[in-house]
C-alpha positions as CSV (number, residue, x, y, z in Angstrom):
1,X,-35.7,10.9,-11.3
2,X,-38.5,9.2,-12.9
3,X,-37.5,6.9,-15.9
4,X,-40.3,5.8,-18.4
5,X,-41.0,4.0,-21.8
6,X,-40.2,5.6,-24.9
7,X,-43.9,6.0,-26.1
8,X,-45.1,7.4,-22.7
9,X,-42.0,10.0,-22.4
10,X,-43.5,10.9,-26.6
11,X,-46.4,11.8,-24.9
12,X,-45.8,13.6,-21.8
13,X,-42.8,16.0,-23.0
14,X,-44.3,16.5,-26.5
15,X,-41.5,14.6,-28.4
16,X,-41.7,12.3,-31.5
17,X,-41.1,8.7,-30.8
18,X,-38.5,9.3,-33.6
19,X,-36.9,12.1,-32.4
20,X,-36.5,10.3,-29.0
21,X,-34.8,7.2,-30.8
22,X,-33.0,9.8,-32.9
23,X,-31.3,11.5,-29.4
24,X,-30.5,8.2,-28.1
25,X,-28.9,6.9,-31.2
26,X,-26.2,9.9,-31.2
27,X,-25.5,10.1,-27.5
28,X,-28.1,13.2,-26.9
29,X,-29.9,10.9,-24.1
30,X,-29.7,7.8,-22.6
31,X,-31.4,4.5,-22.5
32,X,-31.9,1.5,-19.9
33,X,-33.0,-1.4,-20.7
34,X,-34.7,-4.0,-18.6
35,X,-34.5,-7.9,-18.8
36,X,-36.9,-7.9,-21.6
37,X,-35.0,-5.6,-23.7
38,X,-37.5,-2.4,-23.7
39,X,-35.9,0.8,-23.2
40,X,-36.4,3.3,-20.4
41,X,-35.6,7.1,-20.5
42,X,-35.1,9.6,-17.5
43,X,-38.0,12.4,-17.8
44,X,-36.0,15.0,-16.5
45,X,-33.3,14.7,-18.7
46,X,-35.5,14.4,-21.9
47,X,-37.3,17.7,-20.8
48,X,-33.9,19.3,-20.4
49,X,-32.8,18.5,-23.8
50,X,-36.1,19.7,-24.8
51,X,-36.1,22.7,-22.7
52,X,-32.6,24.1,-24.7
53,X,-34.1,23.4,-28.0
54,X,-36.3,25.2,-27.9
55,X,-35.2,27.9,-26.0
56,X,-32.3,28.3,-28.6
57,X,-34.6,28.2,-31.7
58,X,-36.5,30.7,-30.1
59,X,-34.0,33.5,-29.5
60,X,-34.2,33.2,-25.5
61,X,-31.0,31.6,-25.0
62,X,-29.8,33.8,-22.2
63,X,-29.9,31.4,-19.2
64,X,-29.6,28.2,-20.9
65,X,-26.2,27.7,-20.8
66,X,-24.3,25.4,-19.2
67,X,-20.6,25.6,-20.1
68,X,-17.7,26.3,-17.2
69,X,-14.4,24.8,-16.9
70,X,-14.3,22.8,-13.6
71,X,-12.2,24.2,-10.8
72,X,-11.8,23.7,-7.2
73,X,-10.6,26.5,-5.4
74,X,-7.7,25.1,-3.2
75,X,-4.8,22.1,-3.7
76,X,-6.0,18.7,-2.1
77,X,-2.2,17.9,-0.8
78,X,-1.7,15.4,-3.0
79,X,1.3,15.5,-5.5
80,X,1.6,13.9,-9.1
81,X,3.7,13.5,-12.1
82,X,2.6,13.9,-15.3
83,X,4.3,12.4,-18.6
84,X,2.9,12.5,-22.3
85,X,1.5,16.0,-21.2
86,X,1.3,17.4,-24.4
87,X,-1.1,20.7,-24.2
88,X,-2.0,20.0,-20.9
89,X,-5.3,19.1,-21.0
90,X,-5.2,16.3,-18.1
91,X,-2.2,18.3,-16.3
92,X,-4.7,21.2,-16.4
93,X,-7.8,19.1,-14.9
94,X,-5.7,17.6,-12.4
95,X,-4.5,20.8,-10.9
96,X,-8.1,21.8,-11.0
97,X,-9.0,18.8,-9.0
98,X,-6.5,20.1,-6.6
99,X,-3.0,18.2,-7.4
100,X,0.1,19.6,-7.7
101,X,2.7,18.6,-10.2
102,X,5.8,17.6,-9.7
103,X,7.1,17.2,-13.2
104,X,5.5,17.4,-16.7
105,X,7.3,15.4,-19.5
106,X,6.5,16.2,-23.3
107,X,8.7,15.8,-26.3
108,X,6.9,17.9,-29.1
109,X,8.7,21.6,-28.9
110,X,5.5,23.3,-29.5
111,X,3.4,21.3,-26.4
112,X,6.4,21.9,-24.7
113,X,6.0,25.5,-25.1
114,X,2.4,26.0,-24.8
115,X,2.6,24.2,-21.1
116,X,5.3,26.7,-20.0
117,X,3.8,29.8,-21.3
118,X,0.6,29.0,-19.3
119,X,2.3,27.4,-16.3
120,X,5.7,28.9,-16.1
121,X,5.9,27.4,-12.3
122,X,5.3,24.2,-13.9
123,X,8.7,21.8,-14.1
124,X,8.3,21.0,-17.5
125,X,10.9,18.3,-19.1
126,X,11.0,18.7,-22.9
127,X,12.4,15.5,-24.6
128,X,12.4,11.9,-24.9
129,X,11.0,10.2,-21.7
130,X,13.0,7.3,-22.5
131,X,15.9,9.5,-20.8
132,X,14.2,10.0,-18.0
133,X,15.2,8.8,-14.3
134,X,12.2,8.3,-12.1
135,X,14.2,6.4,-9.2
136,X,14.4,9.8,-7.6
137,X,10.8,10.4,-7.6
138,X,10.1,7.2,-5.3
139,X,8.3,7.7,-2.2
140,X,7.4,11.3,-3.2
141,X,4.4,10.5,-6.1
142,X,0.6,10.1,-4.7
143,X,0.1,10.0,-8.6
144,X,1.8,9.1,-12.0
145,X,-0.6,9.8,-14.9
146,X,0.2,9.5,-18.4
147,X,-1.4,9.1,-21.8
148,X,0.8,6.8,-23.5
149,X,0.6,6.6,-27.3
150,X,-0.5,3.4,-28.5
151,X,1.5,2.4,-31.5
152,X,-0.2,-0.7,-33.6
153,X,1.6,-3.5,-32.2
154,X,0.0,-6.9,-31.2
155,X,1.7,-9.7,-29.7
156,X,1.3,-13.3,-28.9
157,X,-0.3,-13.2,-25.7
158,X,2.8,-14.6,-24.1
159,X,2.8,-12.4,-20.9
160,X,6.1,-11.7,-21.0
161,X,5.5,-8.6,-18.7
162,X,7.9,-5.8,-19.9
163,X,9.9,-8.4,-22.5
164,X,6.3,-7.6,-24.4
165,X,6.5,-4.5,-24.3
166,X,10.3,-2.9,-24.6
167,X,10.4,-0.5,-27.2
168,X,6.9,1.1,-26.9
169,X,5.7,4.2,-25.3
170,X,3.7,2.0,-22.9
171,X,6.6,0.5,-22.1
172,X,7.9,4.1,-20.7
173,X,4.6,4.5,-18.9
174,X,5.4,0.9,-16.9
175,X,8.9,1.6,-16.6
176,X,8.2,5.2,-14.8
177,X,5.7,3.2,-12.5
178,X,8.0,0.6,-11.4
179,X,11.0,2.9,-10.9
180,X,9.1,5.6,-8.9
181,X,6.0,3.2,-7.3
182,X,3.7,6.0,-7.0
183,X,0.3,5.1,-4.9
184,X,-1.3,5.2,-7.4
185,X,-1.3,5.4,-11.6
186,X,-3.7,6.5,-14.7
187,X,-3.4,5.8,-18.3
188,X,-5.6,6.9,-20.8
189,X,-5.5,5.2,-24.1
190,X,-7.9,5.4,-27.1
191,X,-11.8,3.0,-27.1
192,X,-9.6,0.9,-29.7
193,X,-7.0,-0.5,-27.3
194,X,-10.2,-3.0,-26.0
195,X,-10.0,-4.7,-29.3
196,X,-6.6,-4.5,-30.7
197,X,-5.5,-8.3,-31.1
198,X,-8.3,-9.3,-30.1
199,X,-7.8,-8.5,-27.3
200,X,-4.0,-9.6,-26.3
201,X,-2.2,-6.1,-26.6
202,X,-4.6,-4.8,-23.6
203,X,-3.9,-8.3,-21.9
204,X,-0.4,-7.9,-21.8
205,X,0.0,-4.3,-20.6
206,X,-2.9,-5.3,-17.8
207,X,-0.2,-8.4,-17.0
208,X,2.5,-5.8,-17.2
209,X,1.0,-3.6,-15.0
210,X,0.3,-5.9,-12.6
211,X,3.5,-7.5,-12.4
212,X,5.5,-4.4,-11.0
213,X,6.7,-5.0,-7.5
214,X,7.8,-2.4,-5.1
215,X,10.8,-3.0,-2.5
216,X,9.2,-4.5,0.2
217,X,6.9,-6.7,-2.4
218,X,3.7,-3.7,-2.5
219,X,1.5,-4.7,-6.3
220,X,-0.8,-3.2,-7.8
221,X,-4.6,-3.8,-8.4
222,X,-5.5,-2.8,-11.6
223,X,-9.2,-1.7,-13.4
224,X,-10.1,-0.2,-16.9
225,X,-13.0,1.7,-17.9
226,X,-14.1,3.3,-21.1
227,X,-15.1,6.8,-20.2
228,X,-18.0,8.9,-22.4
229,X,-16.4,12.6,-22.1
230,X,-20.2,14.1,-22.9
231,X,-21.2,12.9,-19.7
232,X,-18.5,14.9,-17.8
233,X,-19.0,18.4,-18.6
234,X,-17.1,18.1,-22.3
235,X,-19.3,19.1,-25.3
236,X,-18.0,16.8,-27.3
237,X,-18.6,12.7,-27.9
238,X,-14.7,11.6,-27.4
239,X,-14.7,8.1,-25.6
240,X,-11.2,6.8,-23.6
241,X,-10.0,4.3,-22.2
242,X,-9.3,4.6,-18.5
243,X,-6.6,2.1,-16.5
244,X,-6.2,3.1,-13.2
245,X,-3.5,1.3,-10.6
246,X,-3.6,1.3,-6.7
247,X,-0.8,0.0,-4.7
248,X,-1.4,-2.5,-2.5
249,X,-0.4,-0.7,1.0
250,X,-2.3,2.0,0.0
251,X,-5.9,0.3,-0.5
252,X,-8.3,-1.5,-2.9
253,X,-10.6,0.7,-4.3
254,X,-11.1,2.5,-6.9
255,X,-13.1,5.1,-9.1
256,X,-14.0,6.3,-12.1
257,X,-16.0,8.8,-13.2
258,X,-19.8,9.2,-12.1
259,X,-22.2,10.2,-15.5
260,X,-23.7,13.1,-15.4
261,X,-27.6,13.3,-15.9
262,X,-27.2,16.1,-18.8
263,X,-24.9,17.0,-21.7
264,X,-23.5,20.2,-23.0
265,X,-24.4,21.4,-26.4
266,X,-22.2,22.7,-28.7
267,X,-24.5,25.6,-28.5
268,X,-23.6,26.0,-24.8
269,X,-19.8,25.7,-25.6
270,X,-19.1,28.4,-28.9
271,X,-22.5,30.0,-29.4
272,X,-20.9,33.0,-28.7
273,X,-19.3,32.9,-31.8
274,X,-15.5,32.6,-29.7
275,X,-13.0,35.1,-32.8
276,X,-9.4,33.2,-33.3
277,X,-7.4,32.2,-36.7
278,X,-8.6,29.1,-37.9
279,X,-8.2,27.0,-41.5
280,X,-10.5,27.9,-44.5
281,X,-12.2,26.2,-46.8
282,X,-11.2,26.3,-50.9
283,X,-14.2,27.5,-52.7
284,X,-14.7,24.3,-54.8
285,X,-15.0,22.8,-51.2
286,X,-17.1,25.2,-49.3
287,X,-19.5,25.4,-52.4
288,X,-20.2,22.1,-51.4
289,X,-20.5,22.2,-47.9
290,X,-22.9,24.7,-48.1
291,X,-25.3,22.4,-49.3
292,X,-24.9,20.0,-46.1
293,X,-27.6,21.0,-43.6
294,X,-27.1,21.6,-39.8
295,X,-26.0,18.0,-38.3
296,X,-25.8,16.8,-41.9
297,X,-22.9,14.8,-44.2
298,X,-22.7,13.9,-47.3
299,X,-25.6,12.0,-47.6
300,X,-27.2,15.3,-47.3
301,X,-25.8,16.1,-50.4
302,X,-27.2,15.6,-53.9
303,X,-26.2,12.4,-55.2
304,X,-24.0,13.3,-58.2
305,X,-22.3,16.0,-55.8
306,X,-21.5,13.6,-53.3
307,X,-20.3,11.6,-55.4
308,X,-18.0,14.4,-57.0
309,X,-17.1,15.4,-53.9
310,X,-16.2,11.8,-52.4
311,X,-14.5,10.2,-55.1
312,X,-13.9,6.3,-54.9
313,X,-14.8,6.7,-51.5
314,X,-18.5,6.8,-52.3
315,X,-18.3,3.0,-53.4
316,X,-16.7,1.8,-50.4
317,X,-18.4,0.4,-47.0
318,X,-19.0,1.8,-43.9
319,X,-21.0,5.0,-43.3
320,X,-18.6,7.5,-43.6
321,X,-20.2,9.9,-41.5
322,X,-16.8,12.1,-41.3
323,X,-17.1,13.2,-44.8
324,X,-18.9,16.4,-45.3
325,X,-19.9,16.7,-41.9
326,X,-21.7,19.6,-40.2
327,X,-21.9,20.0,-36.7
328,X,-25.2,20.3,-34.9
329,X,-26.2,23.4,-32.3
330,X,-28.2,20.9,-30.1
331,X,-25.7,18.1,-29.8
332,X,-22.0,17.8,-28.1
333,X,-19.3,18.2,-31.5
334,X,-18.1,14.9,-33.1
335,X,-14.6,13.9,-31.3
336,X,-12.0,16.5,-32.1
337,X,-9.0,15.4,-34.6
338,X,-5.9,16.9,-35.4
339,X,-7.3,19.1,-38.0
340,X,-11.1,20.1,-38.6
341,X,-10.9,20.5,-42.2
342,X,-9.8,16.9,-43.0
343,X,-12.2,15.4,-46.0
344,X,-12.8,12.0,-43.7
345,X,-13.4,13.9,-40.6
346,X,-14.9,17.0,-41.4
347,X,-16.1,19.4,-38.3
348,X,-17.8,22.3,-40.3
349,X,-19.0,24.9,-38.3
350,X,-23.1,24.6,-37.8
351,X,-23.8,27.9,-38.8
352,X,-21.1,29.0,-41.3
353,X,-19.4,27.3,-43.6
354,X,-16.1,27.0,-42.3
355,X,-13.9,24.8,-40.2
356,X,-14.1,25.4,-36.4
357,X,-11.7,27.9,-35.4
358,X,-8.7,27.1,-33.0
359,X,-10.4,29.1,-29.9
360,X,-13.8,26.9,-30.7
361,X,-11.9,24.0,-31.2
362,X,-10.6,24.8,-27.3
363,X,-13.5,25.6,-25.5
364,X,-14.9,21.7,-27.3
365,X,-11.7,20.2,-24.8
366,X,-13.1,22.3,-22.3
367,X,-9.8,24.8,-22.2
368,X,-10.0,27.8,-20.5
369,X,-10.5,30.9,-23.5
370,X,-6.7,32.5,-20.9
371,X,-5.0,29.3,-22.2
372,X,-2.6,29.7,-25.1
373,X,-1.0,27.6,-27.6
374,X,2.4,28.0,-29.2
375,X,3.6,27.1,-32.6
376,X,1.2,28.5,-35.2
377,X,-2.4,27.5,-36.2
378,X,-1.3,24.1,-37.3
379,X,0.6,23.5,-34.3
380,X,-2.5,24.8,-31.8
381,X,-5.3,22.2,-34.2
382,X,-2.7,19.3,-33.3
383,X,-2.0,20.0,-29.5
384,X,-5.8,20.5,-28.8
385,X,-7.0,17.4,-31.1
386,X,-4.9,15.2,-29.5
387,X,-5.6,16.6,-25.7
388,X,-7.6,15.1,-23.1
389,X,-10.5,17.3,-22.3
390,X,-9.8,19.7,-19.3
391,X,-13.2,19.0,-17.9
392,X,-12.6,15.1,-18.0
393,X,-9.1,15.6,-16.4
394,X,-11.0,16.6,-13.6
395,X,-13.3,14.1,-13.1
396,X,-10.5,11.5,-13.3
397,X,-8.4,13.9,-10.6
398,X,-11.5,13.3,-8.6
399,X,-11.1,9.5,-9.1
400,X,-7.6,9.3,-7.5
401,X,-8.3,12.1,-4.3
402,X,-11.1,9.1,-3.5
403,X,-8.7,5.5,-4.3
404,X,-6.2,8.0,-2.5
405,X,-8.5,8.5,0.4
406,X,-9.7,5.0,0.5
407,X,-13.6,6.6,0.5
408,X,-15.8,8.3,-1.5
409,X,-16.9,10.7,1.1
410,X,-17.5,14.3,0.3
411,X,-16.9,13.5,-3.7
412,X,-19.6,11.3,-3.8
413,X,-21.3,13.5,-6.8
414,X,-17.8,13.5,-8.9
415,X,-17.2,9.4,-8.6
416,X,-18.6,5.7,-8.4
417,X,-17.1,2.8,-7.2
418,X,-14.9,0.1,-9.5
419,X,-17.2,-3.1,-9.5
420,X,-16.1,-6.2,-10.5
421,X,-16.4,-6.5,-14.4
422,X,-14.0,-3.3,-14.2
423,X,-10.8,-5.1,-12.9
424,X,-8.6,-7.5,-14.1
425,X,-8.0,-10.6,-11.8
């Protein structure tokens, strides 16, 4: 793996200086920088990039892909609970690592659904986890994983432990860890949860987490990472937030996720043109978006269109990169929201001019094209917007088969170590 400047990696692989800073600005390639400041780039993954260009804008795409959903072929022994499943994205990558679930807990009907229709084996608990009794669970969980919605509250930075936090679905997601003391425990959160109060509201559920004492006085030692999902086999820049929990009789290390050294395109995901329902545009609105070329937004546009189009919004700050937005062959999609025909976050299709259709939409999270979802078109943009991607959930099951195992051996290629800066003393 040979890393080299920006202006010598120009000349070698045929590539405008531009174009290089261009791929490294959205996420296409990645930089290093040395003490001086001056960025480095890895050849190989530069002529990759490359490589699929310009195979695809050549018509030989046959052999370029590089899309699968992750799978291992047998169970790894290791048993988990899973609340806040919704779709089932993580549930999904988790099994896929290997885990087997003891209980799923979701409280939308349609989530509900779509995880028993795919996994009728699956114990799924539709309702409130607030009425759920984990006592029974104890001694029985290697894992407890949850994303926990993070409503916007901020507090004082009192540490007041679960007095902080009562009332909150985070709250639920302590509460199930100190009732059941699994070996271990992930929460996935969104990249905002670093700043929120400054800081104070990931401080207090940190001090929360790390508070929880088992029977015979076992803790916890606690790390947070944010994760970039097109580094892990997902063709799509989502970032979360990763806190991961080891018990104290079990070990002390643990892992997250190891980068790949390549991305996947939204070319290799849906350039099969995947057929589903999907949401439409209104004419006024696709008259416009046909104007928006491939990776473009509404700066694309001409400026008394955009400005048509965009309304007060054209005045205000901030780039707003959503608006008018078309997706790009050569790049992973934008992060996936709750519905892709939303005038601030727009996910037009690259080619046509349309939203991305709910089987695209899937196959962006890295769902398998068997997997269904229940409740209508609506329903199916929701549950997949607001999933984790399947391929990530693997990655992270990884992560707790090594913290289980105490070593990295034999996944050494799936995870790297915790350091330092990662956990919270």
């Amino acid at each position: 793996m040979k890393s080299v400047s920006i202006s010598e990696a120009s000349f070698l692989v045929g590539v405008s200086i531009d174009t290089l800073r261009r791929w490294d600005k959205r996420g296409i390639i990645r930089a290093t920088r040395d003490n001086r400041g001056v960025r480095y780039f890895n050849l190989d993954e530069i002529e990759r990039v490359k490589s699929k260009r310009d195979c695809r804008t050549s018509g030989h795409s046959q052999g370029t892909r590089n899309y699968q959903v992750l799978k291992d072929e047998s169970p790894n022994g290791y048993k988990s609970l899973d609340l806040f499943a919704g779709a089932g994205g993580t549930a999904l990558g988790l099994e896929n690592a290997g885990f087997q679930h003891v209980l799923l807990s979701e409280i939308d009907k349609d989530a509900a659904d779509t995880l028993r229709v795919n996994r009728p084996e699956w114990n799924v608990i539709e309702g409130d986890v607030a009425n759920l009794d984990f006592k029974e669970f104890t001694d029985e969980i290697d894992l407890l994983e949850g994303g926990f919605p993070c409503q916007a509250f901020s507090y004082a930075g009192n540490s007041r432990g679960f007095e902080d936090t009562r009332g909150t679905m985070f709250f639920q997601f302590a509460r199930a860890i100190s009732e059941s003391m699994p070996k271990m425990f992930i929460g996935e959160n969104v990249r905002g949860l670093l700043r929120h109060d400054g800081g104070k509201t990931l401080e207090t559920m940190m001090n929360t987490l790390k508070s929880i004492r088992g029977k015979n006085n076992e803790t916890y030692r606690v790390a947070y990472r944010l994760v970039k999902a097109q580094y892990h086999d997902v063709p799509q820049k989502r970032e979360r937030l990763l806190v991961m929990g080891i018990r104290s009789d079990i070990g002390d290390k643990l892992y997250f996720p190891r980068e790949r050294d390549y991305i996947v395109s939204l070319w290799d995901a849906i350039g099969d043109y995947p057929k589903s329902e999907g949401q439409s545009y209104p004419l006024k609105k696709k008259a416009v978006l046909e104007q928006v070329p491939e990776g473009g937004y509404w700066k694309d546009l001409p400026e008394d269109v955009a400005k048509s189009y965009m309304g007060s919004s054209y005045y205000l700050g901030g780039g707003k990169t959503g608006m008018a937005r078309r997706l790009s062959w050569d790049e992973p999609s934008l992060t996936l929201t709750c519905s892709p025909a939303q005038k601030q976050t727009e996910r037009c299709h690259p080619e046509e001019t349309r939203p991305l259709n709910v089987r695209e939409y899937a196959r962006i999270q890295t769902f398998p094209d068997e997997w269904q979802f229940k409740g209508g078109t609506s329903a199916a943009y929701k549950q997949i917007g607001n999933a984790v991607p399947v391929n990530l959930g693997y990655y992270i099951g990884k992560c707790a088969y090594a913290a289980l195992q105490g070593s990295e051996k034999g996944v050494e290629k799936f995870v790297v170590p915790a350091n330092e800066t990662d956990y919270v003393i």
